[in-house]
C-alpha positions in Angstrom: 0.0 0.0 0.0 1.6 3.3 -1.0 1.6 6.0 1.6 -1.2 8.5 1.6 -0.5 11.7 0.7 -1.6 15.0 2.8 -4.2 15.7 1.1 -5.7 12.3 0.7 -5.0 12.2 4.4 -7.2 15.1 4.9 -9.7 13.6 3.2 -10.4 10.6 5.1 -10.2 12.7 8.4 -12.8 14.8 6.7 -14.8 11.8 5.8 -15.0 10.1 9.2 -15.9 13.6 10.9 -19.0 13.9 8.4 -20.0 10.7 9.3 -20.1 10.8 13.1 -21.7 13.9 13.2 -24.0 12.7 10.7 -25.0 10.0 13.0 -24.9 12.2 16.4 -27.0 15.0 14.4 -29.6 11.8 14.0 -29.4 10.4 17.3 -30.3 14.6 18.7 -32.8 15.2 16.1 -35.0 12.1 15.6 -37.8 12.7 17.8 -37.4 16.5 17.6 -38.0 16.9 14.1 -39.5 15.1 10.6 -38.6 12.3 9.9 -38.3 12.6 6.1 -35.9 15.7 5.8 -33.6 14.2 8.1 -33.1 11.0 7.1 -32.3 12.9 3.5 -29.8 15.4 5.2 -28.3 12.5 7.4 -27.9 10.1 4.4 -26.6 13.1 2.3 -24.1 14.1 5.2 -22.9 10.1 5.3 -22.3 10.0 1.6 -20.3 13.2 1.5 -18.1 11.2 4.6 -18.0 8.0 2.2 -17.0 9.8 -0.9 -14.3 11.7 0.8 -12.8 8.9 2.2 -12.6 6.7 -1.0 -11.0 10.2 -2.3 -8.1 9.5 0.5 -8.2 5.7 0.1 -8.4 5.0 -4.1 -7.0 1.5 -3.4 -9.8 0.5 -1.4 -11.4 -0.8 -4.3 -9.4 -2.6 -7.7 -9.7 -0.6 -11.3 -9.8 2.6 -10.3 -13.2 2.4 -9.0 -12.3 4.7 -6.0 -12.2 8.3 -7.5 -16.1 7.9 -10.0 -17.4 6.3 -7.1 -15.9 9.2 -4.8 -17.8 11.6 -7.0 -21.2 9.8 -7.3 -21.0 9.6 -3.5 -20.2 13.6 -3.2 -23.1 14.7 -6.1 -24.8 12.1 -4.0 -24.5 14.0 -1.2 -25.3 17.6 -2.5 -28.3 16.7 -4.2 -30.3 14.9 -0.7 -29.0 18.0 1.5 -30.5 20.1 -0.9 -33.7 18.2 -0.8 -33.6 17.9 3.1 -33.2 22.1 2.4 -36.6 22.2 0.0 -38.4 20.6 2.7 -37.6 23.3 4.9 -38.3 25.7 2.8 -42.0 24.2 2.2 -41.1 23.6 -1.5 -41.8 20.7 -3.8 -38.7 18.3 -3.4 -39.4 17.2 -7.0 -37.4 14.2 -6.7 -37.5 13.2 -10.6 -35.6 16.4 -11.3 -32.9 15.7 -8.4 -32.4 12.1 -9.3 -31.8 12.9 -13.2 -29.8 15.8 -12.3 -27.9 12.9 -10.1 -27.6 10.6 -12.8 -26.9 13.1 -15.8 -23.8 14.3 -13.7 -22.8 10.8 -13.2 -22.8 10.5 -17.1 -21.0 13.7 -17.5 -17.9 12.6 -15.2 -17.8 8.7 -17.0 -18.0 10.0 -20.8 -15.8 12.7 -19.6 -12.0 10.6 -20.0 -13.5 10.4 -23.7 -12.7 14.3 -24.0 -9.4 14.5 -26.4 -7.4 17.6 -24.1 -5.9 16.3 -21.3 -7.8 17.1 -17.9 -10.7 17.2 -19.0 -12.3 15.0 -16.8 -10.9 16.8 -13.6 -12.4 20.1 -15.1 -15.7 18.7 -15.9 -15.9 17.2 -12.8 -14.8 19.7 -10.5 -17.3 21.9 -12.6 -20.1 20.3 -11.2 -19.2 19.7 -7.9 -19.1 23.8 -7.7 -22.5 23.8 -9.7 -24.1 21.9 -6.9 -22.5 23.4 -3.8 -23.7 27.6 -5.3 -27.2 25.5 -5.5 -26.6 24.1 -2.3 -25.8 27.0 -0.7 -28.4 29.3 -2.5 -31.0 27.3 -0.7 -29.3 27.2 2.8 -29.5 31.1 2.2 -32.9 31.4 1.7 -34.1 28.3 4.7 -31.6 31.2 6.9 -34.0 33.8 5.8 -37.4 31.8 6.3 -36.2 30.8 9.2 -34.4 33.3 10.6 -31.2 31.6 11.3 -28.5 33.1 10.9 -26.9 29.6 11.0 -28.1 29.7 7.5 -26.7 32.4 5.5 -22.8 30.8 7.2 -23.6 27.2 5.6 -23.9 29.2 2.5 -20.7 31.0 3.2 -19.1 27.9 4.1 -20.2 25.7 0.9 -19.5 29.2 -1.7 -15.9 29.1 -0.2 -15.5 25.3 -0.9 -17.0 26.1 -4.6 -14.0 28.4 -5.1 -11.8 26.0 -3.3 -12.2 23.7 -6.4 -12.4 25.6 -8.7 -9.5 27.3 -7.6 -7.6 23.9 -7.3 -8.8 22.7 -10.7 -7.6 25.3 -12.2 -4.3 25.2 -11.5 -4.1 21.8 -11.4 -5.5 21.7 -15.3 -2.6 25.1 -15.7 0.0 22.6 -14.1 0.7 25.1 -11.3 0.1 23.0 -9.1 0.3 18.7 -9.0 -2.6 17.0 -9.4 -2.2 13.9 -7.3 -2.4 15.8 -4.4 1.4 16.3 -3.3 1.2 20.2 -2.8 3.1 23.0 -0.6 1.8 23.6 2.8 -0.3 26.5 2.1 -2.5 23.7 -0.2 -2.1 21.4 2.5 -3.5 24.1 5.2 -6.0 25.1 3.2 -7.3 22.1 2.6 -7.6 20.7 5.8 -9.1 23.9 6.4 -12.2 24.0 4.3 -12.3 19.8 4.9 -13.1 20.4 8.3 -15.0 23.3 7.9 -16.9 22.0 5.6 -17.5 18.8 7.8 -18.4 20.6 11.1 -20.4 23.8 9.7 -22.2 21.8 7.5 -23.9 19.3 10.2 -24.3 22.1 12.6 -25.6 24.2 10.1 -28.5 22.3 10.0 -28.9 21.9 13.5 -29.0 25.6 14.0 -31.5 25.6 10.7 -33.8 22.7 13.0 -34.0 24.2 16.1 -34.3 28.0 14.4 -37.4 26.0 12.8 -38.5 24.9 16.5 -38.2 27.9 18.4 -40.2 29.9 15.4 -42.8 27.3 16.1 -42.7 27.8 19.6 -43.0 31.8 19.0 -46.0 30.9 16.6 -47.3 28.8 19.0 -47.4 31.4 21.9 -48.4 34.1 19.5 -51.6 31.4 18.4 -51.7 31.3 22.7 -51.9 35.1 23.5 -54.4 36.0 20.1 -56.7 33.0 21.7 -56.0 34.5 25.2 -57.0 37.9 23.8 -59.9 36.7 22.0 -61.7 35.3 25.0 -61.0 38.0 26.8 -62.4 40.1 24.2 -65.6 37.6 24.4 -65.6 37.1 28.4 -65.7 41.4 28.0 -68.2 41.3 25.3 -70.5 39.1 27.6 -70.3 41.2 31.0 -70.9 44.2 29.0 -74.3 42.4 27.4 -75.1 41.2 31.0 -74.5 44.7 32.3 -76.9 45.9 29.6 -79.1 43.1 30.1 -79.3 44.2 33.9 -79.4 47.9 33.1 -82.3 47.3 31.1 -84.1 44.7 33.5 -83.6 47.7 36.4 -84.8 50.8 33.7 -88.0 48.1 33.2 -88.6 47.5 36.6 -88.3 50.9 37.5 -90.5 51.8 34.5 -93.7 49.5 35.8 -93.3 51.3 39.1 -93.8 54.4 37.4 -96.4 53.6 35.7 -97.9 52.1 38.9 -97.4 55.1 40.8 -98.8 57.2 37.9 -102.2 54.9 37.6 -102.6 55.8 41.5 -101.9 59.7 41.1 -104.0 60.2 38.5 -107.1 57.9 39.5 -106.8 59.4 42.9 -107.4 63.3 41.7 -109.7 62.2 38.6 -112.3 60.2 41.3 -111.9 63.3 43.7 -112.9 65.6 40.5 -115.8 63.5 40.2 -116.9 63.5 43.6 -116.6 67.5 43.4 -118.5 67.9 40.4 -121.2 65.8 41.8 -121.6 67.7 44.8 -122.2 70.7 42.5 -124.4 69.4 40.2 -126.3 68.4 43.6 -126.4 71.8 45.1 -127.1 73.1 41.8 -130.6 71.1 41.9 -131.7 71.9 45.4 -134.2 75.0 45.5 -132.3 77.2 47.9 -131.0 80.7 48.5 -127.9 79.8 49.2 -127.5 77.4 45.8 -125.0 79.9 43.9 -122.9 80.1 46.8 -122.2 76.8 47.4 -122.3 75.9 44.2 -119.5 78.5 43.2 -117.5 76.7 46.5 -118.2 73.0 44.8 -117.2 73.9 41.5 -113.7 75.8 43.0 -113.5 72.9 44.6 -113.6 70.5 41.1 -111.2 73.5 39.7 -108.4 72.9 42.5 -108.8 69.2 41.6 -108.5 69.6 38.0 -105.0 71.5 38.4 -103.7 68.7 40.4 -104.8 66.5 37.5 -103.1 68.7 35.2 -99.9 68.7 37.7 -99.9 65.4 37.4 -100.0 65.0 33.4 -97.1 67.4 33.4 -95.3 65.1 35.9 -95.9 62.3 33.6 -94.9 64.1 30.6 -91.7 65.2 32.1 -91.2 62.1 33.3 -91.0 60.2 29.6 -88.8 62.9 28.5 -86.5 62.8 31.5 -86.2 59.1 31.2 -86.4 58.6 27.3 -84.0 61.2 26.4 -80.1 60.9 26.3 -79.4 64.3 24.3 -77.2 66.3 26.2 -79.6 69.3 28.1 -79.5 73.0 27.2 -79.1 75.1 29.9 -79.1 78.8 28.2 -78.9 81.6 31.0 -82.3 82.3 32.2 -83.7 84.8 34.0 -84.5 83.9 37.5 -87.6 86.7 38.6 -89.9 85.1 35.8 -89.5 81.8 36.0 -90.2 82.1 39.7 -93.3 83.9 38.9 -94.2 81.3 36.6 -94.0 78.3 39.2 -95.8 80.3 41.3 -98.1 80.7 39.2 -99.2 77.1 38.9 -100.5 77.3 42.9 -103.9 78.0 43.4 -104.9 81.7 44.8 -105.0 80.2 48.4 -101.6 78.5 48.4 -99.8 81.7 46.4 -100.8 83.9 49.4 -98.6 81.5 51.6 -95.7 81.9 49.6 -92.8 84.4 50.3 -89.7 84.9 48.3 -86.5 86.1 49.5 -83.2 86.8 47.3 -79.4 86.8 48.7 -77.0 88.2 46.8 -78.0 86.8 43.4 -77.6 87.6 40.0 -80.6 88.3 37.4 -79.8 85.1 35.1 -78.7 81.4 35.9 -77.6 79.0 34.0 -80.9 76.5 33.4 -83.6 74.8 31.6 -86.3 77.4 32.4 -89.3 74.3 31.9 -88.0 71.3 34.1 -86.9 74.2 37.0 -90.2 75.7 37.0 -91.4 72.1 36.9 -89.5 71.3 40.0 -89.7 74.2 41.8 -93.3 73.8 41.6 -93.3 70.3 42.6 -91.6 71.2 45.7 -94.3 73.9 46.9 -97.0 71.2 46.2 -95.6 68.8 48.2 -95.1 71.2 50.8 -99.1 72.2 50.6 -99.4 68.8 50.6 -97.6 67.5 53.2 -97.2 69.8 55.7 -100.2 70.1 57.7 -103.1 72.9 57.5 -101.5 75.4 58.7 -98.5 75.3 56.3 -96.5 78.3 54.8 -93.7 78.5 52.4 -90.3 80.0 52.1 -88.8 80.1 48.6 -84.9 81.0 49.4 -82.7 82.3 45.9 -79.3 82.8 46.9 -75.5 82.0 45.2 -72.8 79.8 46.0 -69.6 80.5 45.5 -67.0 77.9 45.6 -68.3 75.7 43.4 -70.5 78.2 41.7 -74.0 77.5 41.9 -77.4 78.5 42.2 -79.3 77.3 45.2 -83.0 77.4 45.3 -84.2 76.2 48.7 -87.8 75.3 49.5 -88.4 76.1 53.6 -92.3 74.9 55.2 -93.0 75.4 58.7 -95.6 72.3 58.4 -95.1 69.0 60.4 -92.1 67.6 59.6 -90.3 64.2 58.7 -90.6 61.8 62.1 -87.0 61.6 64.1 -84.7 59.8 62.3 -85.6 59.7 58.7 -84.1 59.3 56.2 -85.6 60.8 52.7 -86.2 58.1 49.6 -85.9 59.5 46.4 -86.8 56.5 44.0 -90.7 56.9 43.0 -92.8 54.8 45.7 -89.5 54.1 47.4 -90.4 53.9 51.3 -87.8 56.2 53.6 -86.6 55.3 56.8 -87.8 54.8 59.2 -92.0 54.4 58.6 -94.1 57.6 59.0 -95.8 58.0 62.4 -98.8 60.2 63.6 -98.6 63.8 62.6 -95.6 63.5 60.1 -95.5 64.2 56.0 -95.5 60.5 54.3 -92.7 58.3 54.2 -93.1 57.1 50.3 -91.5 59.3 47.3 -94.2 60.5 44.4 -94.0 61.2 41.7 -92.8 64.7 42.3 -89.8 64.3 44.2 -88.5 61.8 41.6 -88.9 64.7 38.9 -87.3 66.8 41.0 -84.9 64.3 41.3 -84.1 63.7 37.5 -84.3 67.6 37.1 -80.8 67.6 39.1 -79.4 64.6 38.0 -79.9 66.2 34.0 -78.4 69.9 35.1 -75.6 68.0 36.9 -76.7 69.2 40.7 -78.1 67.8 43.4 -81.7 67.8 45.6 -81.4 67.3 49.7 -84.4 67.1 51.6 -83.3 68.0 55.7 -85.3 68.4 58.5 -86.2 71.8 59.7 -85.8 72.8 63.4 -88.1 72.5 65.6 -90.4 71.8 62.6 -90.8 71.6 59.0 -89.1 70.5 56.2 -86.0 72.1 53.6 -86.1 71.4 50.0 -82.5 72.4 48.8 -81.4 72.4 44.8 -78.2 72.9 43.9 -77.5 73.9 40.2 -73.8 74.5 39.3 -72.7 77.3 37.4 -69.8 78.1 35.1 -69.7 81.6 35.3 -71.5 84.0 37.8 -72.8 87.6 36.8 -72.1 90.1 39.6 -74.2 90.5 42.3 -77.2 92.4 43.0 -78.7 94.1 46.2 -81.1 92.1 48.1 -84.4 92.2 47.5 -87.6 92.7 49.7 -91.0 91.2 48.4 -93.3 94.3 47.4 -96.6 92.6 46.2 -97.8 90.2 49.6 -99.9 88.0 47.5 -97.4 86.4 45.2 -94.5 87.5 48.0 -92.7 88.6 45.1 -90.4 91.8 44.5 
């Protein structure tokens, strides 16, 4: 046996490296990843450690089989690595193209010796070995893209600079610079032990770094899948409290609408049947053949008259009422002046109750900032109740004055009547009961229909209603109705006319 030279040497080092790493890379990777694309890159990596060894070894097999078999084994090689590649890469492997490509280049290197100039099978061979490692490594470049290896793009590097390698060895081996058997100066012999183990280690772990850049881009798809699925039944568990919420919103706004409409069946019926029963009584006296007929007549029929307003009061209530509750628009509070609109609640009382009635203004301005029909609604409202409630001998205190930090107007209703009992507390939902139960001698307990449109009145110009006990008796009705700017002040006023207790 003749003694090998470097290069040969080289060779078969290089070939025994690719094929223990070709094993170890299947002994890590087979039950990480497919099986297909790594049985073609492991068999591919094995045949590129078989043909490099027969290249150091040509007497391993009689007639000069060693070197064509070499170079089927390395085209061998090339062509399943760059399948295992094309599965990677999600592309067809097309394995009728690879195996004629395969067998056309086998052709190509046996008819080659045929070729008159001498060489010319070492050119045409070298030839395609650097064909298929610039196709080899074009599509390790692009599986480092995909992928997002960089691993990738330096198995390209690797195999491009074993391309010019060759080619750079053919040709001047083919020039006769340098001897073709092998027996070069040491820079040949370092660089080919150089690129041999290069090519051997980088190549294997190349496509372990190209694997497990694969797995973790799965595992990042995977927890991206996990968070948009996360987010998405968030998005639905959301979606569903905010339908409940609505559900519940409109199960209360139902509720709350059949108690109004309770409470407005009893407040009308109540008035209509005392309208009735006044009328009667005058169409009675009317009959009877008296003197005194036209008087008491003219009181029966006053009588129905007072009754009638309340019914009226009380169709205001319920028209303000659906408007309160039905309408969402933002409200219009233009400045409006205060001495009419005061006039015009007052208005609303019967004769009787307006004589009962005094006014008195603190430092206020002539105009606030309000929705002249829901505060006269209110305001009158309050008085009413406080007729109502209060006892017989009831008057009324209707107190105008201005707050200054916040700014706001604050119209206070004041009786002198009965009271609340000790300890209650006022209810402000419509036939809400306050706390605790009325007793003997005190206003009622339960909230009407007026109260809760006093209420809404507030809640819609942004203020607030308080309903306080009055010492030693009675009962204060305070509204509170912010302001954004204040006009200056005026002089206090003193009521001039005593009937309407108005300036």
């Amino acid at each position: 046996m003749l003694p090998l030279s470097p290069l040969q040497l080289t060779a078969m080092v290089a070939g025994v490296l690719y094929g223990m790493l070709a094993i170890t890379l299947w002994v890590l990777l087979r039950r990480r990843h497919a099986a297909q694309p790594l049985s073609l890159w492991v068999i591919g990596a094995l045949l590129a450690g078989v043909g490099l060894a027969l290249l150091g070894a040509p007497e391993w097999l009689p007639g000069g089989l060693s070197p064509g078999l070499a170079f089927h084994c390395l085209m061998g090689a090339f062509v399943l690595r760059i399948l295992a590649l094309r599965h990677e890469l999600g592309r067809p492997l097309q394995l009728a193209r690879a195996g004629a490509s395969w067998a056309l280049a086998g052709a190509v290197h046996q008819l080659a010796p045929l070729l008159p100039p001498p060489g010319s099978q070492l050119a045409l061979s070298a030839a395609l070995l650097v064909v298929a490692a610039l196709v080899f490594a074009r599509h390790a470049a692009a599986a480092g893209r995909l992928l997002g290896a960089r691993i990738g793009h330096g198995l390209a590097a690797t195999e491009c600079l074993l391309a010019l390698a060759i080619a750079l060895r053919t040709v001047a081996a083919v020039a006769g610079w340098a001897p073709a058997d092998g027996n070069g100066g040491a820079l040949d012999l370092a660089l080919a032990v150089g690129l041999a183990v290069l090519t051997a280690v980088f190549g294997n772990l190349g496509y372990l770094g190209l694997v497990l850049g694969r797995s973790r881009a799965a595992e990042r798809a995977a927890i991206a899948v996990q968070w948009a699925e996360r987010l998405r039944r968030e998005a639905a568990e959301d979606r569903a409290a905010s339908l409940r919420d609505l559900l519940h919103q409109r199960d209360e706004l139902a509720a709350e609408r059949d108690q109004l409409l309770k409470l407005l069946a009893h407040e009308i019926r109540q008035p209509l049947h005392n309208a009735s029963g006044a009328l009667q009584a005058a169409r009675a006296v009317l009959v009877e053949p008296r003197q005194d007929v036209l008087p008491m007549a003219a009181e029966r029929l006053q009588r129905a008259q007072g009754v009638l307003a309340d019914v009226r009061s009380v169709l205001d209530n319920t028209l303000a009422a659906a408007n309160l509750l039905g309408g969402d628009d933002a409200l219009c509070v233009p400045d409006t002046p205060l001495l009419p609109l005061i006039q015009l609640a007052l208005g609303d009382l019967p004769e009787t109750q307006r004589r009962l009635v005094r006014v008195h203004w603190q430092d206020l301005p002539d105009t606030a900032e309000l929705e002249a029909g829901l505060v006269r609604l209110a305001l009158r409202n309050l008085m009413r109740n406080a007729f109502t409630h209060g006892g017989p001998a009831v008057s009324v205190l209707v107190q105008c004055e201005r707050q200054t930090k916040p700014p706001a107007l604050v119209l206070s209703v004041v009786d002198d009547g009965v009271g609340p009992p000790p300890g209650w507390q006022p209810a402000l939902q419509p036939g809400a009961q306050a706390s605790p139960a009325r007793t003997a001698g005190s206003r009622p307990a339960a909230c009407g229909l007026g109260l809760f449109i006093v209420r809404e009145v507030m809640a819609r110009h942004g203020g607030s209603l308080s309903l306080q006990p009055r010492h030693p008796h009675g009962m204060v009705a305070r509204m509170v109705f912010p302001q954004h700017a204040q006009a200056p002040a005026t002089s206090p006023r003193t009521p001039r006319n005593p009937q309407w207790g108005l300036p």
